[in-house]
C-alpha positions in Angstrom: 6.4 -3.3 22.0 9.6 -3.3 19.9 8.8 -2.6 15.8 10.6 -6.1 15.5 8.2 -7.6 18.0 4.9 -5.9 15.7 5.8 -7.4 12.6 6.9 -10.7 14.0 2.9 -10.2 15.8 1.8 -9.3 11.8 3.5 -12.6 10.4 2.2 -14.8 13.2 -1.4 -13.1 12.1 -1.0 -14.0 8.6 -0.3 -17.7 9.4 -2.8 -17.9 11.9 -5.5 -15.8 10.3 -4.7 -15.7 7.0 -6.1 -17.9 4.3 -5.0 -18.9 0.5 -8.4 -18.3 -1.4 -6.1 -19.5 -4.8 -5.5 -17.9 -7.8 -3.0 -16.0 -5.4 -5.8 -14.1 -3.3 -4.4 -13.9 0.6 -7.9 -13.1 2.3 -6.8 -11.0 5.4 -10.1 -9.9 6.3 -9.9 -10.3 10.1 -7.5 -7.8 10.7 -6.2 -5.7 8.2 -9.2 -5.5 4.8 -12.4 -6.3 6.8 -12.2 -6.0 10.1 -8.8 -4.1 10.7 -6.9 -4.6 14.1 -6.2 -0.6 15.4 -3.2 -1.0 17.6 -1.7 -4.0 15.0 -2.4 -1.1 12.1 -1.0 1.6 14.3 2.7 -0.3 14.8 3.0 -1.0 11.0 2.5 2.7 10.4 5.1 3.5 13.0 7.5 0.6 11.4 6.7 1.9 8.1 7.6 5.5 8.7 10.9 4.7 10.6 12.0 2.7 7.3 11.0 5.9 5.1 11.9 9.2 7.8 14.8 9.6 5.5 13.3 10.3 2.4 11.7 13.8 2.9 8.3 12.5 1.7 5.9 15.3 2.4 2.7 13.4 1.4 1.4 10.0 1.6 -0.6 8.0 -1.5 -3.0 5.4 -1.2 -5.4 3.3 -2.7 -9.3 3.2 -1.5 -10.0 1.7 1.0 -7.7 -0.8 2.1 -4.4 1.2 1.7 -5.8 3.5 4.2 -5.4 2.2 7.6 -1.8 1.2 7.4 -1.4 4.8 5.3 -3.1 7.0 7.8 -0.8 4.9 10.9 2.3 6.3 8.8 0.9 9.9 8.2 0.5 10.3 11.7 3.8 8.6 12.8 5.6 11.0 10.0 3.3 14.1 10.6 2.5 14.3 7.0 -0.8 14.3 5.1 -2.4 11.5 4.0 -4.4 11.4 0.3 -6.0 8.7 -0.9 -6.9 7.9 -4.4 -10.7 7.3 -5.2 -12.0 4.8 -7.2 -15.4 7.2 -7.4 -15.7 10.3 -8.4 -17.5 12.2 -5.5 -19.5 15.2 -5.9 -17.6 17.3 -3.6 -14.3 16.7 -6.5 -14.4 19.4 -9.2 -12.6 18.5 -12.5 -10.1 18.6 -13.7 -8.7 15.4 -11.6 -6.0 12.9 -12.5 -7.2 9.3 -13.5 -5.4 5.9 -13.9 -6.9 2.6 -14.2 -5.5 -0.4 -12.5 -6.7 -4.5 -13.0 -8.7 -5.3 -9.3 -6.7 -8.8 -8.5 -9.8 -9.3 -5.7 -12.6 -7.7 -8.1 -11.4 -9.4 -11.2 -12.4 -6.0 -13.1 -9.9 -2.7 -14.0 -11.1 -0.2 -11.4 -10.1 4.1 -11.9 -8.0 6.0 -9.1 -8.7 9.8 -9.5 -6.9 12.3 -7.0 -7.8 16.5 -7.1 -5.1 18.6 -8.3 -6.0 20.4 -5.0 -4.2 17.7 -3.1 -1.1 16.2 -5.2 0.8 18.6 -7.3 4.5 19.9 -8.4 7.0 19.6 -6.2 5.4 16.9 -3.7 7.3 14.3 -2.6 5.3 11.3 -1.9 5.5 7.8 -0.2 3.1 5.4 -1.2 1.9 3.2 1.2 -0.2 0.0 0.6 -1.8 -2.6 2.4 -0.2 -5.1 -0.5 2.6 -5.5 -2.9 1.4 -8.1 -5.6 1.1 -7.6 -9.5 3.0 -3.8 -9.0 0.2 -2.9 -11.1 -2.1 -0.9 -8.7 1.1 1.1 -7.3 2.5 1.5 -10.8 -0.5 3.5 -11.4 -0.8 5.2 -7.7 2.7 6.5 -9.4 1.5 7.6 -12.7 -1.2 9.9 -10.9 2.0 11.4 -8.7 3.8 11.6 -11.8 0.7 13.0 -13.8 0.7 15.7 -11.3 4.4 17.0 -11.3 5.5 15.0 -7.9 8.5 12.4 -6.9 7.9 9.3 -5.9 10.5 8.8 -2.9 9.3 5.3 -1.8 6.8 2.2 -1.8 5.9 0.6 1.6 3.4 -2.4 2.1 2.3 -4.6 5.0 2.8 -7.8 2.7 4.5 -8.2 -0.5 3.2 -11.3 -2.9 7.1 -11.6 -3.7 5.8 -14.6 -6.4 3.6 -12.2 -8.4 6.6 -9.9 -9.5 5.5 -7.2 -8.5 8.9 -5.9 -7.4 10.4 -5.9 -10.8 7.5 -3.9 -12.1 8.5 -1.1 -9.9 12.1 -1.6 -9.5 12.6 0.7 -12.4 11.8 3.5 -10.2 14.8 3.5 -8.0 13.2 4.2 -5.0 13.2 1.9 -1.9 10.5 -0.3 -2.0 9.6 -1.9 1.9 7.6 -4.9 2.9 7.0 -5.6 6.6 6.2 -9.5 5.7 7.2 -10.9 2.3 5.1 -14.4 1.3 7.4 -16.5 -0.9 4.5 -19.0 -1.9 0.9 -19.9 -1.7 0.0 -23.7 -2.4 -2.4 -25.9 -1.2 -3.9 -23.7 1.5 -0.6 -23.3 2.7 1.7 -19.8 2.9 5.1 -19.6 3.2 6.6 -16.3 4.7 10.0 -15.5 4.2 12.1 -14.9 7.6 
């Protein structure tokens, strides 16, 4: 299957599947935050890496737990490792460890991400990869840990970008390219509307 032909599969899925909860919430649960469709996950990593091969990222960032399937697709299509930022501290993670905080749009609550010094530090160049591009406000902070930890930033990729949340301008600053492999324009009345 053509990358063209995947995220044309991805859209369909979203309209299908997909369903406005309001408040902005897209519940995806069937196939990407829930249940997550392997081989759908596996061509959006492949897509997502040949939009980023350029960029020299050496290491991927993520958010627990959804950010992980379409992260750990891209890491394997790139050969590169794959870190992704706890929102619990486990045992097994000695201090010190970097920490931001970022608002939960689906928990309604400010959760932490923490990431070892052990895996993210000077010198790393690092793609962040999400399963969603909404508020900008959980990636903004996935880049204050890189930054926390003496690494570059070199790009933001998401399955679906929330393009009426602003997200986008949030992180624009950056300069970095920021990739969506479906962009929603709207979300009204049960209905969503997906850019072409």
């Amino acid at each position: 299957m053509l990358w063209g032909d995947s995220m044309e599969e991805l859209k369909r899925r979203i309209l299908a599947e997909g369903r406005d909860l309001g408040n902005g919430i897209l519940k995806v649960d069937g196939f990407i935050n829930h249940q997550i469709d392997p081989g759908l996950m596996q061509r959006a990593g492949e897509e997502l890496a040949r939009r980023f091969r350029g960029v020299g990222a050496n290491k991927i960032l993520t958010a627990e737990i959804s950010g992980i399937a379409p992260a750990l697709a891209a890491g394997l299509a790139l050969g590169i490792p794959v870190i992704y930022a706890r929102k619990r501290k486990p045992i097994t993670m000695m201090e010190p460890v970097y920490v931001e905080s970022a608002p939960s749009h689906t928990k309604g609550l400010e959760v932490l991400l923490m990431v070892s010094p052990e895996y993210l530090g000077p010198g790393d160049r690092v793609l962040i990869i999400d399963d969603f591009l909404a508020t900008g406000l959980t990636i903004a902070a996935l880049v204050r840990l890189v930054q926390k930890a003496g690494g570059e930033v070199v790009g933001i990729g998401v399955l679906i970008e929330k393009r009426f949340e602003g997200g986008r301008d949030v992180l624009a600053p950056l300069g970095v390219p920021i990739e969506a492999l479906v962009t929603i324009t709207e979300m009204r009345d049960g209905r969503i509307h997906v850019a072409d």
